[in-house]
C-alpha positions as CSV (number, residue, x, y, z in Angstrom):
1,X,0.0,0.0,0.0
2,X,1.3,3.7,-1.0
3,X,2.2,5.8,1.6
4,X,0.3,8.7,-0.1
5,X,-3.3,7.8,-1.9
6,X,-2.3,10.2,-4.7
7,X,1.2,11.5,-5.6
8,X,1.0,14.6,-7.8
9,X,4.2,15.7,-9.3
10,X,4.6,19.5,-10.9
11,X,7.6,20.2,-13.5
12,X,9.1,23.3,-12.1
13,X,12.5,22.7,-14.0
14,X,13.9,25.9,-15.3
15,X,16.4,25.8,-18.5
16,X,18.7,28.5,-19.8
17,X,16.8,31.3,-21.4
18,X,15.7,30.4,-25.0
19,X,15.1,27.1,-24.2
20,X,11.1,26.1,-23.6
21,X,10.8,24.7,-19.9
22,X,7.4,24.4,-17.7
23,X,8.3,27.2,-15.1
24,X,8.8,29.6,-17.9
25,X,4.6,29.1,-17.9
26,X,4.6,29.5,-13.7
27,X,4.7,25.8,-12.9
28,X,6.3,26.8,-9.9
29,X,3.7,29.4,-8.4
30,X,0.9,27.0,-9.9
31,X,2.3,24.1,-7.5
32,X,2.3,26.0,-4.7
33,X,-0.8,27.2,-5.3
34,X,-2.1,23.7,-6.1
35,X,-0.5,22.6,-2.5
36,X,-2.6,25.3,-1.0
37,X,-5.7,24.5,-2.3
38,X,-5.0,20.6,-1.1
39,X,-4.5,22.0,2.4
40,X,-7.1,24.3,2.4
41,X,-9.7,22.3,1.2
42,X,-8.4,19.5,3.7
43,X,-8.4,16.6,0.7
44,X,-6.7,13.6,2.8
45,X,-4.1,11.6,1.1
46,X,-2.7,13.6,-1.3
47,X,1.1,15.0,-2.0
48,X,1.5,17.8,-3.8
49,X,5.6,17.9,-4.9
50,X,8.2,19.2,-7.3
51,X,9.4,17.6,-10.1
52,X,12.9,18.8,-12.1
53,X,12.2,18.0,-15.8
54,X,10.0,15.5,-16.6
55,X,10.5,15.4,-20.3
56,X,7.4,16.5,-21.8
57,X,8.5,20.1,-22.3
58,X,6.8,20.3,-25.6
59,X,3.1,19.6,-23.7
60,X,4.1,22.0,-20.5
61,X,3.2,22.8,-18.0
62,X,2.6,19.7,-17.5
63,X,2.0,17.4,-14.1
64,X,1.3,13.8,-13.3
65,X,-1.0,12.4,-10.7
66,X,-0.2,8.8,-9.5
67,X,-0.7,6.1,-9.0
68,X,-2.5,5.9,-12.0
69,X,-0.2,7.8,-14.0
70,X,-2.3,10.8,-15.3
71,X,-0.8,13.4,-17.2
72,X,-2.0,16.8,-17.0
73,X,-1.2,20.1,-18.9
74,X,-2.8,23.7,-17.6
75,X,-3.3,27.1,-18.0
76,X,-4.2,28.6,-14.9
77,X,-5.7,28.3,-11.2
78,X,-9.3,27.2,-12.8
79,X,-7.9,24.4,-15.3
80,X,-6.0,23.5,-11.5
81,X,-9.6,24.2,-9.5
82,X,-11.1,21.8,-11.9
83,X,-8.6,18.7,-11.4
84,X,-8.2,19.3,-7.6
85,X,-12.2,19.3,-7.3
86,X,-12.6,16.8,-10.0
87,X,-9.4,14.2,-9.8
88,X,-7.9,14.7,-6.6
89,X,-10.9,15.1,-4.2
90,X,-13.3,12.9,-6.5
91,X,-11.1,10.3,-8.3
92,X,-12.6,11.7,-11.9
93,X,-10.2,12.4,-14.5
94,X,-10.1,15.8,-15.8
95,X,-10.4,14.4,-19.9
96,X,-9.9,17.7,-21.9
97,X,-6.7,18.6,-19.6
98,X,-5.1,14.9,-20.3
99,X,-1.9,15.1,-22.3
């Protein structure tokens, strides 16, 4: 059994400039507020970390959500509101945010 029910993993690598990377989009500010949110809205279970490059920098930002090994890309704190409400506190996949 997982110490953690989910595991969610944020990108917040940063490259040189030029180069595309996921914090260049606020991957970093969007975790944090993503950990907030967990907190605040008291979802049990769940770990909210960073991640250095996770090799999708093409899709980014992106994040993954195990254990089942979701993939996530985002905008904003609503495209986040809608997988914290949706995946993390109700186990639904988020489909048109899947990458």
């Amino acid at each position: 059994m997982s110490f953690f029910e989910k595991h969610v993993f944020f990108c917040t690598n940063q490259r040189a400039p030029g180069e595309g990377c996921c914090n260049d989009h606020g991957a970093a500010a969007l975790r944090d507020y993503t950990k907030d949110q967990v907190k605040k809205l008291g979802i049990p279970g769940v770990r909210v970390n960073s991640a250095g490059c996770l090799g999708r920098c093409d899709l980014g930002p992106v994040m993954v959500v195990y254990p089942e090994a979701v993939w996530y890309t985002y905008v904003d704190e609503s495209d986040l509101d809608e997988i914290i409400n949706s995946h993390l506190k109700n186990g639904q996949v988020v489909e048109r945010l899947k990458v």
